[in-house]
Backbone bond lengths (Angstrom), bond angles and torsions (degrees), N, CA, C in turn:
res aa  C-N    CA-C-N  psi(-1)  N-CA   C-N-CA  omega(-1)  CA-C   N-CA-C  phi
1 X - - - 1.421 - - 1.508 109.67 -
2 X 1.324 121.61 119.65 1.440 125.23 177.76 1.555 108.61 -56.92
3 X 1.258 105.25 158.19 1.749 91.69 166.04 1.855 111.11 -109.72
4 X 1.378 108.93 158.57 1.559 126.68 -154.34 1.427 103.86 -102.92
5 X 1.281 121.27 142.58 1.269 138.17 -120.67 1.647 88.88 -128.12
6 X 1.482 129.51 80.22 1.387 135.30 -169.49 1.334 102.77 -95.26
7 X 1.423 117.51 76.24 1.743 96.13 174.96 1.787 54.49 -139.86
8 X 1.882 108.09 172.29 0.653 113.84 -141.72 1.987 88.57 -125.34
9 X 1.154 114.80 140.54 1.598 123.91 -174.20 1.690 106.42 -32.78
10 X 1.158 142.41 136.77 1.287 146.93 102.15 1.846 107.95 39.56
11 X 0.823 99.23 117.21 1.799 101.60 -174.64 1.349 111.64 -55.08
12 X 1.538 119.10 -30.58 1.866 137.48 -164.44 1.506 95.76 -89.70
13 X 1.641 126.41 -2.91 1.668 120.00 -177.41 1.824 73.85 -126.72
14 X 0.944 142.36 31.22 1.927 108.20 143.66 1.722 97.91 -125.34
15 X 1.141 115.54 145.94 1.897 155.89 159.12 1.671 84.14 -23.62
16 X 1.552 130.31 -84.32 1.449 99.66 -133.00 1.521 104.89 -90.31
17 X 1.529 146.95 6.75 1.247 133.68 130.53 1.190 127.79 -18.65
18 X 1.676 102.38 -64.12 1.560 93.73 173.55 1.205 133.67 -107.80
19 X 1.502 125.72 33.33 1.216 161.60 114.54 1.422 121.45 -26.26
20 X 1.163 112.88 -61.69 1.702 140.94 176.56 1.460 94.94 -71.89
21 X 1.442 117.55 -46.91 1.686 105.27 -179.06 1.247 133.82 -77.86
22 X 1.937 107.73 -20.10 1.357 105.38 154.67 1.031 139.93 -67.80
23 X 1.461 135.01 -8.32 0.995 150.86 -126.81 1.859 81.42 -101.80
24 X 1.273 116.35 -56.71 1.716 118.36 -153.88 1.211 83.71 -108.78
25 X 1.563 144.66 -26.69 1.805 123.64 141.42 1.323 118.74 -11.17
26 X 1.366 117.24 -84.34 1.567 134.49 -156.62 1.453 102.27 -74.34
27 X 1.688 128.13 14.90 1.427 99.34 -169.31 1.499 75.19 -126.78
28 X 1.674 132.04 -35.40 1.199 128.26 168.08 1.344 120.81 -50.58
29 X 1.688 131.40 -9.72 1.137 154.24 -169.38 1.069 102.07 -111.18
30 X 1.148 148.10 -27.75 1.500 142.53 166.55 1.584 119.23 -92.39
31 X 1.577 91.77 -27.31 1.696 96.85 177.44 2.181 102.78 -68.62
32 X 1.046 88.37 -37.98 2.087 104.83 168.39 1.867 104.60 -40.70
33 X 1.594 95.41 -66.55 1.275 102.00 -151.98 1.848 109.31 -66.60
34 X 1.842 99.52 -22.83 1.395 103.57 -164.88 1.922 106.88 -78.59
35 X 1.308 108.45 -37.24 1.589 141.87 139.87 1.630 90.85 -5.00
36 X 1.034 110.81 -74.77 1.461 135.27 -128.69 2.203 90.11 -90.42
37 X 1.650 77.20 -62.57 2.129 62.35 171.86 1.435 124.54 -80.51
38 X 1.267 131.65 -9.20 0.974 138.75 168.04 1.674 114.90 -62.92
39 X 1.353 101.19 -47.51 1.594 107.09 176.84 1.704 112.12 -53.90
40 X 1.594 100.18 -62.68 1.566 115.80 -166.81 1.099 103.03 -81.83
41 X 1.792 165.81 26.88 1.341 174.23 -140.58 1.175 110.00 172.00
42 X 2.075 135.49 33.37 1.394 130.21 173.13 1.277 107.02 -49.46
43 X 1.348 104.95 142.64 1.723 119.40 -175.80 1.461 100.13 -95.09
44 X 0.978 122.04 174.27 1.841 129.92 -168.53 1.376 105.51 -99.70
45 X 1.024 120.40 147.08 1.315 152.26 -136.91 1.445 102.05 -68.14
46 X 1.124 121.47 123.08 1.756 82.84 171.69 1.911 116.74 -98.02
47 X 1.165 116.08 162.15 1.028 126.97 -177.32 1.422 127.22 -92.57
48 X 1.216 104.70 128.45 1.921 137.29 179.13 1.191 133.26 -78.06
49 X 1.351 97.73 -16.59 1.632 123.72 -165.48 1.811 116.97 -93.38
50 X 1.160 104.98 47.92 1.392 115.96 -156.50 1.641 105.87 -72.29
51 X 1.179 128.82 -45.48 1.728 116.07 152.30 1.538 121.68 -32.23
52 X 1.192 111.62 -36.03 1.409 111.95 -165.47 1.714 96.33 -92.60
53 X 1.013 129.08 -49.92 1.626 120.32 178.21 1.550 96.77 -61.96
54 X 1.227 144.90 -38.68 1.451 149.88 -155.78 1.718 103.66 -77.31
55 X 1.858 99.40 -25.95 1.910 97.35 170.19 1.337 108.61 -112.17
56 X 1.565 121.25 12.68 1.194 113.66 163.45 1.243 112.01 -100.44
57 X 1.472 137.05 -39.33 1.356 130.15 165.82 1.682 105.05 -55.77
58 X 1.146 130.94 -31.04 1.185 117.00 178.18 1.678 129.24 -74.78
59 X 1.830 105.12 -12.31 1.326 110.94 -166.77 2.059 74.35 -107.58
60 X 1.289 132.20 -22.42 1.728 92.36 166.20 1.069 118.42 -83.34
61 X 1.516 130.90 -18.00 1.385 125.61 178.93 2.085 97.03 -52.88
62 X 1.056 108.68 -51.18 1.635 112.34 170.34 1.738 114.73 -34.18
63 X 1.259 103.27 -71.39 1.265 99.52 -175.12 1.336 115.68 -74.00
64 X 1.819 134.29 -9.99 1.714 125.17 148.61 1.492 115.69 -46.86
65 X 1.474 108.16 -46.33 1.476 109.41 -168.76 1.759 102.02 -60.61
66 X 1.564 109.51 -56.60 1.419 104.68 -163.34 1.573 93.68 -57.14
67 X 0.958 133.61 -66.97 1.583 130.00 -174.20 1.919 122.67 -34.38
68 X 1.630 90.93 -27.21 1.800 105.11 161.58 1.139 100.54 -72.32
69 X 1.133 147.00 -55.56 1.604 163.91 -160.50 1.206 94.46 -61.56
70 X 1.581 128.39 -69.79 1.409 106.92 -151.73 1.677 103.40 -94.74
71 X 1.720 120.14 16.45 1.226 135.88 159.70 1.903 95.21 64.90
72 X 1.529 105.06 62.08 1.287 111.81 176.72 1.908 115.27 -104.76
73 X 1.208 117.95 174.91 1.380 114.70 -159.23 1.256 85.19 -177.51
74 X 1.457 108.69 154.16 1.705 115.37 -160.30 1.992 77.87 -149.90
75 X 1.396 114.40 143.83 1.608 128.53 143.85 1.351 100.56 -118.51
76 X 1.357 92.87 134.57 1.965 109.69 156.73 1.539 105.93 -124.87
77 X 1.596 75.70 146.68 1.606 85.29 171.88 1.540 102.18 -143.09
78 X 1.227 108.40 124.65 1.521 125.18 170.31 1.758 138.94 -78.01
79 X 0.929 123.61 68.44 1.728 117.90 176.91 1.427 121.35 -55.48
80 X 1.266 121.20 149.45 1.363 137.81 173.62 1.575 122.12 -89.56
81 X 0.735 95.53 -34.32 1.877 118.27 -170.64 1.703 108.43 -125.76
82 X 1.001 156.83 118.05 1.518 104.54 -66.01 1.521 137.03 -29.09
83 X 1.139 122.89 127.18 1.748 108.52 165.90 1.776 102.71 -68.64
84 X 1.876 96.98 111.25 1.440 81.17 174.55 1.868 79.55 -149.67
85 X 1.269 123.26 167.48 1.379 142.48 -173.28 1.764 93.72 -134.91
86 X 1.235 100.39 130.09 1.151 123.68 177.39 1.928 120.44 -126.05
87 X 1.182 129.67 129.65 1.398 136.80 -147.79 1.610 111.35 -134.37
88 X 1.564 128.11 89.06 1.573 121.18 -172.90 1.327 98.28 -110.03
89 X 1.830 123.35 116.86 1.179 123.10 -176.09 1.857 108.10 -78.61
90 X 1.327 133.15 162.26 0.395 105.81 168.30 2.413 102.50 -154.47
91 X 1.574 110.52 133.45 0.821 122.06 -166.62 1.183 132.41 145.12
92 X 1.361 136.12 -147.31 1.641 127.16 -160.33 1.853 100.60 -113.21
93 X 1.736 107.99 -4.95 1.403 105.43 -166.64 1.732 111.08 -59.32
94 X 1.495 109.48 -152.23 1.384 102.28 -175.42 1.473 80.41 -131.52
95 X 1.353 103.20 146.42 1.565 133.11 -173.56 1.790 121.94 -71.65
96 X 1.129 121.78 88.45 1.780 107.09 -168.27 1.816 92.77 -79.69
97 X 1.527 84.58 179.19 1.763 101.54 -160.67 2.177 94.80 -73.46
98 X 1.467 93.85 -34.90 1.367 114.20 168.54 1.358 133.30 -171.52
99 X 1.365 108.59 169.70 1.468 126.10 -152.60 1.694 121.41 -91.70
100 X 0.732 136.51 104.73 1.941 130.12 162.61 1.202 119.28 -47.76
101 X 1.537 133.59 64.25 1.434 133.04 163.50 1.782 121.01 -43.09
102 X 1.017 113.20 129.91 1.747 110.62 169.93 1.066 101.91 -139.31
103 X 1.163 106.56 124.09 1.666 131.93 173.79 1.729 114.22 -87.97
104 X 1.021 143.32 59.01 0.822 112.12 173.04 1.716 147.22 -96.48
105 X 1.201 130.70 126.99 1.255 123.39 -169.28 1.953 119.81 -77.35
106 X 1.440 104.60 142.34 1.418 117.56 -169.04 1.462 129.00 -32.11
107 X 1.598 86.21 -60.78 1.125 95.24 -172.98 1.992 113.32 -130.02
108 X 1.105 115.68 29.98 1.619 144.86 -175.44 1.296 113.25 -138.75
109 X 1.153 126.20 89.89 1.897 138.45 -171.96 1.761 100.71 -82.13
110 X 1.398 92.20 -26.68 1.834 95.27 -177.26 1.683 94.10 -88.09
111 X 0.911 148.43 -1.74 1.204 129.15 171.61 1.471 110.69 -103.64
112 X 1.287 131.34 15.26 1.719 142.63 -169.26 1.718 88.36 -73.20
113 X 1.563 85.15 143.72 1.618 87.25 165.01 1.955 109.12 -148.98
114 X 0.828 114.37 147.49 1.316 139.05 -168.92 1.689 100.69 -119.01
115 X 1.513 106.93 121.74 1.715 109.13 174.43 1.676 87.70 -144.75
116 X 1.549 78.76 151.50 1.654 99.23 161.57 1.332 104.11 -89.70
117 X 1.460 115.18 140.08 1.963 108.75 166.46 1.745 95.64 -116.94
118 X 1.417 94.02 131.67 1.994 107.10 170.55 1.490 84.41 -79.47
119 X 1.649 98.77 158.04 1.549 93.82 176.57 2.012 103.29 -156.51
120 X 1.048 115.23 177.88 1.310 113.86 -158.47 1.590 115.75 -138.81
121 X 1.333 126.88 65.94 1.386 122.08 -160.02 1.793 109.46 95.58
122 X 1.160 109.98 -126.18 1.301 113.25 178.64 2.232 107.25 -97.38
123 X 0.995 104.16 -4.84 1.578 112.31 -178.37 1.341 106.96 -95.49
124 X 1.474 99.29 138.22 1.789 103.60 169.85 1.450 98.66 -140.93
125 X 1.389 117.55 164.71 1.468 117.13 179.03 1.616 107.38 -154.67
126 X 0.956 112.11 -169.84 1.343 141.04 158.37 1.554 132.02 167.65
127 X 1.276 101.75 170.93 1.648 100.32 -175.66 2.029 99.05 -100.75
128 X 1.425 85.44 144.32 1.906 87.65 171.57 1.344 111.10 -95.98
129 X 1.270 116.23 159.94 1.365 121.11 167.56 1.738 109.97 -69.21
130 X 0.915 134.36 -30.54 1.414 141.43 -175.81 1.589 108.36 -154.23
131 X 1.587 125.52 150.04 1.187 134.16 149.56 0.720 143.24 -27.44
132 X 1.946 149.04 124.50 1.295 112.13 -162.77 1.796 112.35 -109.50
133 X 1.088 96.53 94.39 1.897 91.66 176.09 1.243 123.14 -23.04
134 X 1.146 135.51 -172.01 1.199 142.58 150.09 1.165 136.93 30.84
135 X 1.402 144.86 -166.16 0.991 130.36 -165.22 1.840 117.25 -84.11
136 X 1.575 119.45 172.18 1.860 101.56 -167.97 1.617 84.08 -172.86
137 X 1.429 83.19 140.56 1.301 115.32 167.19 1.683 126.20 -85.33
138 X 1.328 135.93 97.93 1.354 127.58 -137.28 2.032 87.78 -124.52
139 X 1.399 99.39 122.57 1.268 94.21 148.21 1.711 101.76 -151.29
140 X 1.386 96.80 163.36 1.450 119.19 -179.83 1.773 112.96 -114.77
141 X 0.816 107.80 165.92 1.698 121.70 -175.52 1.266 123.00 170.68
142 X 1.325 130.29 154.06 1.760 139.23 -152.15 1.677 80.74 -108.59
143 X 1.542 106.44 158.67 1.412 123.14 -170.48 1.261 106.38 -62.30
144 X 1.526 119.83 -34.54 1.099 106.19 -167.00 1.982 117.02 -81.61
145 X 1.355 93.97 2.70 1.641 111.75 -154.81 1.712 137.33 1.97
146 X 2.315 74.46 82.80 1.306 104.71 171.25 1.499 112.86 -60.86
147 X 1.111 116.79 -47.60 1.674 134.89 -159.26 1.446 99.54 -128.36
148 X 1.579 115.77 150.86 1.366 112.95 139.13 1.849 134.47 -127.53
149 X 0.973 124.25 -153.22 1.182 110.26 167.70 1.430 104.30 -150.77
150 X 1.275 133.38 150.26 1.760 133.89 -179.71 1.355 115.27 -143.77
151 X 1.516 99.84 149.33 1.541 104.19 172.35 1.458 116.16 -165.48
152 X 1.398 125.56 -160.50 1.232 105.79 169.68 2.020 98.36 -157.44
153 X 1.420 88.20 140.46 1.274 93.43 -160.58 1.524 90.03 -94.47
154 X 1.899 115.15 157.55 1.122 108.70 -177.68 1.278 114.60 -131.31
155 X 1.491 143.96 154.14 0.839 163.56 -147.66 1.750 101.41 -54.02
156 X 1.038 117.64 114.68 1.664 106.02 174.76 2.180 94.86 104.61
157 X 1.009 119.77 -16.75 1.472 117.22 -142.06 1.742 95.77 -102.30
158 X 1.360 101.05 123.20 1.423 99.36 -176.37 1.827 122.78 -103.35
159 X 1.444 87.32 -15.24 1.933 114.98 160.55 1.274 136.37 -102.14
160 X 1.191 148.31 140.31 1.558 135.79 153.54 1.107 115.06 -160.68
161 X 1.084 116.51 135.78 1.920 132.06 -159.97 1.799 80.49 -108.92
162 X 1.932 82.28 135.97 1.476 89.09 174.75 1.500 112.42 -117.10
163 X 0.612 137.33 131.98 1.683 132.77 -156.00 2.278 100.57 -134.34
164 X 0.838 102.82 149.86 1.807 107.00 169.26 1.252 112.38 -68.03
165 X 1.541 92.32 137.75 2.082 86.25 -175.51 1.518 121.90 -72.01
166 X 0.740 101.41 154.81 1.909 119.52 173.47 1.590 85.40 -11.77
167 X 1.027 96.71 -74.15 1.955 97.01 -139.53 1.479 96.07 -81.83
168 X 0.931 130.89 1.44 1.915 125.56 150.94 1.461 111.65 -67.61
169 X 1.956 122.47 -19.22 1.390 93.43 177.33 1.614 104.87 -131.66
């Protein structure tokens, strides 16, 4: 019978070495990756200019009220196939030739979109260049933007009536 060789394997052939070494591996690897989206995904700026947002929320609270005033109400309805947005005013206001759509998305400033809609009586429309996913920030307003109207369209949602908020009427 030979005799057996009890010293014990090489540190790089047993489990909890490199067990123990993944451990501060995988967090130096995530600390990389978080690095990494943080760099390439800069978030938008934030803003300093607090007089100036303080007379712009105050000049739309203006144009909710006039839009309570002239007892206006907006339906949209959105298609996929065509991408087209469609706009039926509805109330005692006065009718422009067309509309200032703004789309804007939540949390994507590069995907905002701004359209003119031609419109025909109380209907306005247009076709989009693409569909709009997800969730959106929808307001409408006449060129001259006496009034506006707001809402927010939601994920899945192919309608939404935009009406003036509460405290405009």
């Amino acid at each position: 019978m030979a005799p057996r060789d009890l010293s014990p394997p090489p540190w790089y052939r047993q489990f909890w070495p490199w067990f123990l070494i993944m451990l501060p591996a995988t967090s130096v690897i995530g600390g990389v990756i978080t690095i990494f989206l943080a760099t390439s995904h800069p978030e938008a700026m934030v803003v300093d200019d607090y007089a100036r947002i303080g007379l712009s929320t105050q000049r739309n609270f203006e144009r909710d009220r006039r839009a309570a005033e002239l007892g206006l109400s907006a339906k949209v309805s959105v298609t996929a196939e065509p991408a087209e947005i469609r706009i039926r005013i509805e109330g005692d206001g006065p009718r422009p030739d067309h509309l200032v759509l703004l789309l804007s998305h939540p949390t994507r400033s590069e995907a905002d979109r701004r359209l003119l809609l031609p419109g025909f009586a109380e209907a306005y429309g247009a076709r989009l260049e693409s569909p709009l996913p997800g969730r959106w920030y929808v307001q409408i307003e006449p060129p001259d933007g006496d009034w506006r109207l707001a809402g927010e369209l939601l994920v899945g949602e192919t309608a939404l009536t935009l009406l003036p908020p509460a405290s405009a009427r």
